[in-house]
Structures are given as C-alpha cells and as structure tokens.
C-alpha positions as a LaTeX table, in Angstrom:
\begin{tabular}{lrrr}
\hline
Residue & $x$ (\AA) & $y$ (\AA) & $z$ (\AA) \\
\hline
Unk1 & 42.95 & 60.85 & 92.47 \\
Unk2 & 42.13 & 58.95 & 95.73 \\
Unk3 & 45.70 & 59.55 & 96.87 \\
Unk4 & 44.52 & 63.09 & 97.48 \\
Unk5 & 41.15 & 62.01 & 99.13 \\
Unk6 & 43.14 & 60.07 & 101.70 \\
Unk7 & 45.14 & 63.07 & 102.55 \\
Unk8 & 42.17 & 64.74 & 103.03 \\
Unk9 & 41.12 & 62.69 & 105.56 \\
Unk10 & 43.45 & 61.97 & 107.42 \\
Unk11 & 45.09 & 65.87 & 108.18 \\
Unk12 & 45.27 & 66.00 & 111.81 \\
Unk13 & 43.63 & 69.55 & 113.93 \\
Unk14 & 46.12 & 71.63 & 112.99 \\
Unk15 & 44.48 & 71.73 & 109.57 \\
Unk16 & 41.16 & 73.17 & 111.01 \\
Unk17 & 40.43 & 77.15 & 110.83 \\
Unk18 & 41.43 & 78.20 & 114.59 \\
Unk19 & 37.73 & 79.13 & 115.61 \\
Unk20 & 36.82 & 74.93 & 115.26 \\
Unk21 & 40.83 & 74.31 & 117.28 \\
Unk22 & 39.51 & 76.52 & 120.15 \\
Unk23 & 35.79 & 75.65 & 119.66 \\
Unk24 & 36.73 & 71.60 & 120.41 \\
Unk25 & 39.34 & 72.69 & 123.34 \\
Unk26 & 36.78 & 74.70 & 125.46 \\
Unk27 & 33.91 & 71.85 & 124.15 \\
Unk28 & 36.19 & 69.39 & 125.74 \\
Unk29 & 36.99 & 71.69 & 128.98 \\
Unk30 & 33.00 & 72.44 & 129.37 \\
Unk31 & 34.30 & 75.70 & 128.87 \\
Unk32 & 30.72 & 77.69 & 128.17 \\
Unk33 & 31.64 & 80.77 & 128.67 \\
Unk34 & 34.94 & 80.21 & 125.02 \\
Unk35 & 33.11 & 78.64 & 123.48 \\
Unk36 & 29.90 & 80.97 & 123.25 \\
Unk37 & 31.95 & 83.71 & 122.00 \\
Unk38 & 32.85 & 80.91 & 119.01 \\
Unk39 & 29.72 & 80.83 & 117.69 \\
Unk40 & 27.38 & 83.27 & 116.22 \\
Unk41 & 24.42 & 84.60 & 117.85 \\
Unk42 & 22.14 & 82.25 & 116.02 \\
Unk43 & 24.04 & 79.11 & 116.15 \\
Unk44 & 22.91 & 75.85 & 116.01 \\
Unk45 & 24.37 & 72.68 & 117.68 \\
Unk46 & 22.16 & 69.64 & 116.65 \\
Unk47 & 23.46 & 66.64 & 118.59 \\
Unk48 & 22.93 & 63.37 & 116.68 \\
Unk49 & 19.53 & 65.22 & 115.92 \\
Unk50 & 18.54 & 67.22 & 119.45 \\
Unk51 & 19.18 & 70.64 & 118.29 \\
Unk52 & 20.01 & 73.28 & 120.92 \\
Unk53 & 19.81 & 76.76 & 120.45 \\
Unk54 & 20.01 & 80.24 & 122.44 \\
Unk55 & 22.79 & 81.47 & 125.03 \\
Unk56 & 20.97 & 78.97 & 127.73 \\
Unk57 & 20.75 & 76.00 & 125.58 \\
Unk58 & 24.17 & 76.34 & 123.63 \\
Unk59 & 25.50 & 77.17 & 127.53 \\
Unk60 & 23.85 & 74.41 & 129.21 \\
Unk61 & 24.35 & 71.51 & 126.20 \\
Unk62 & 28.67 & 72.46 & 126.01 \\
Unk63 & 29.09 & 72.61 & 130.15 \\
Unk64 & 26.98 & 69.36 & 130.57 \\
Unk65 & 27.37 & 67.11 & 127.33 \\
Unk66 & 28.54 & 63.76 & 128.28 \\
Unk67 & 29.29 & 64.16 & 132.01 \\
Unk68 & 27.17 & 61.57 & 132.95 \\
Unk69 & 30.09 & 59.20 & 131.18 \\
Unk70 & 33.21 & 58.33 & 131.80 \\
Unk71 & 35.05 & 58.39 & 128.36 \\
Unk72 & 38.16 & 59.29 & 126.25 \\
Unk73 & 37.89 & 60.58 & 122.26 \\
Unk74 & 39.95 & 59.93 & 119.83 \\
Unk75 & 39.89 & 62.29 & 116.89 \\
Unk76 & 40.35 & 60.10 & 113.50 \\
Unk77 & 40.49 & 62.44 & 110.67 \\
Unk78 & 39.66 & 66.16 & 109.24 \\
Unk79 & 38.29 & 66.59 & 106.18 \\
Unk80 & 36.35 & 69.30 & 103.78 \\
Unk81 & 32.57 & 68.61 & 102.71 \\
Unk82 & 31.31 & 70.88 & 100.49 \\
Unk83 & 31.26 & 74.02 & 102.49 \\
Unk84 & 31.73 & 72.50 & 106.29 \\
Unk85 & 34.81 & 70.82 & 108.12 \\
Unk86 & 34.44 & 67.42 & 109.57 \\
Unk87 & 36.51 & 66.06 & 112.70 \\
Unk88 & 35.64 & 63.05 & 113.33 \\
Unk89 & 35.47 & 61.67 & 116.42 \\
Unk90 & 35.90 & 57.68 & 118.40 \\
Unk91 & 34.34 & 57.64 & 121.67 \\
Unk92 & 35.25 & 54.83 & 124.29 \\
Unk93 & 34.23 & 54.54 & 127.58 \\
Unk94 & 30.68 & 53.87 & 130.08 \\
Unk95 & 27.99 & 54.77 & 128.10 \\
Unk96 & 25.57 & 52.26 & 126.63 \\
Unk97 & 26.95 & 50.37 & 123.80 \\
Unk98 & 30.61 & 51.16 & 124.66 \\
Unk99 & 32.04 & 53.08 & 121.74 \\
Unk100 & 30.75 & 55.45 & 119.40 \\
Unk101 & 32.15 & 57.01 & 115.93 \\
Unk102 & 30.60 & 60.55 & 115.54 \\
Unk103 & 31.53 & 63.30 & 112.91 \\
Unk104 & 31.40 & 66.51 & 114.22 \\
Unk105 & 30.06 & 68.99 & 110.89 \\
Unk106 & 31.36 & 72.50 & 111.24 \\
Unk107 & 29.76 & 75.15 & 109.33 \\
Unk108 & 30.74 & 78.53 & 109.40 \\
Unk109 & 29.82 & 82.00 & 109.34 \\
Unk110 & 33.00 & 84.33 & 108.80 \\
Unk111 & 35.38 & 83.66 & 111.81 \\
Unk112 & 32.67 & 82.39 & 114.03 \\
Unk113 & 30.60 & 78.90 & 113.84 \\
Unk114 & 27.12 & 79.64 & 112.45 \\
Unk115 & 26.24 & 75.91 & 113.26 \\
Unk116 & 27.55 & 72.34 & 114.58 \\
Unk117 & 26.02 & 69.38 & 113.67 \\
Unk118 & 27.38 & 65.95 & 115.68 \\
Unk119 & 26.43 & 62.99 & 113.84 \\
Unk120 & 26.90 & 59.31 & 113.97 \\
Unk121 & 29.89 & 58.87 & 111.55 \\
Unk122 & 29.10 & 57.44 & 108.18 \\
\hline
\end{tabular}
C-alpha cells in the first residue's frame, strides 16, 4: 500500500526515538559536549563519506560542521530503513552549488547512536 509509504515519509521529528530529537538539536547548536553523551563510545559519523571517529574527532566534526556557511535546513521527511531512521535534510544558503538534499542515516545502539551516516539524499 503506497498510502502507507507516504506516511512514512513524511512523519515530522516528533516521530524520531528522543536520542536522534536531542542528537539534531545540540548538532544544530554545535553543542559537543550533548551530543557526545548521544552516541556510543565507538560511534561513527561518516559525512557524505569522511568518517570521523573518537571523542576529538566526533567533538571537533559536531562544534565545527558547516560554520564556514551561512545556511538554513529544512527537514523534509522521517522515515524507517531497515534497521536505521532517516531525516532528511534541504540545505540552502553560501556554500558552493547553493542547495543541498542530504539524508541523515541513524543507526542505533540501545538508547544511544552507535553510528550517523549523512548522505547526499537519493
């Protein structure tokens, strides 16, 4: 039934476990220090393929990513693949090219996100 599909997609945040609501509120914020205690210990964040790891790169890739930009996101839709949530995401703003779509891929590990994967949107 593709009635169902489209519901699927189109389920706004308040759909998402509360670890990937908070996770995307301190991401936005550059809030490090929230978000770190998000994910596990050996989480992943790939970022349209650079992955960053560790409490120094995890730390270093939420406080900085996209400051260089001047941009606002939209999010589009929240949907279930397999086992991981996807938000996606429309970026407009300074950066080259203008505007971006980009799913962010949430896996998780109990209440905490084992690994983020921020891909251009298919």
């Amino acid at each position: 039934d593709t009635t169902d599909q489209h519901d699927d997609d189109t389920r706004g945040e308040g759909a998402l476990p509360p670890v990937v609501r908070a996770f995307l509120q301190a991401h936005r914020a550059h809030d490090a220090d929230t978000a770190l205690r998000l994910l596990t210990p050996d989480a992943v964040i790939s970022d349209v393929g650079e992955p960053h790891s560790g409490d120094d790169g995890l730390r270093s890739f939420i406080a900085t990513a996209g400051t260089e930009f001047t941009f606002t996101t939209e999010v589009t839709g929240v949907r279930r693949d397999g086992g991981a949530w996807v938000v996606g995401h429309h970026l407009a703003g300074d950066f080259p090219g203008g505007t971006a779509d980009l799913d962010y891929r949430f896996l998780l590990a109990g209440d905490l996100i084992a690994r983020l994967d921020i891909v251009l949107a298919s």
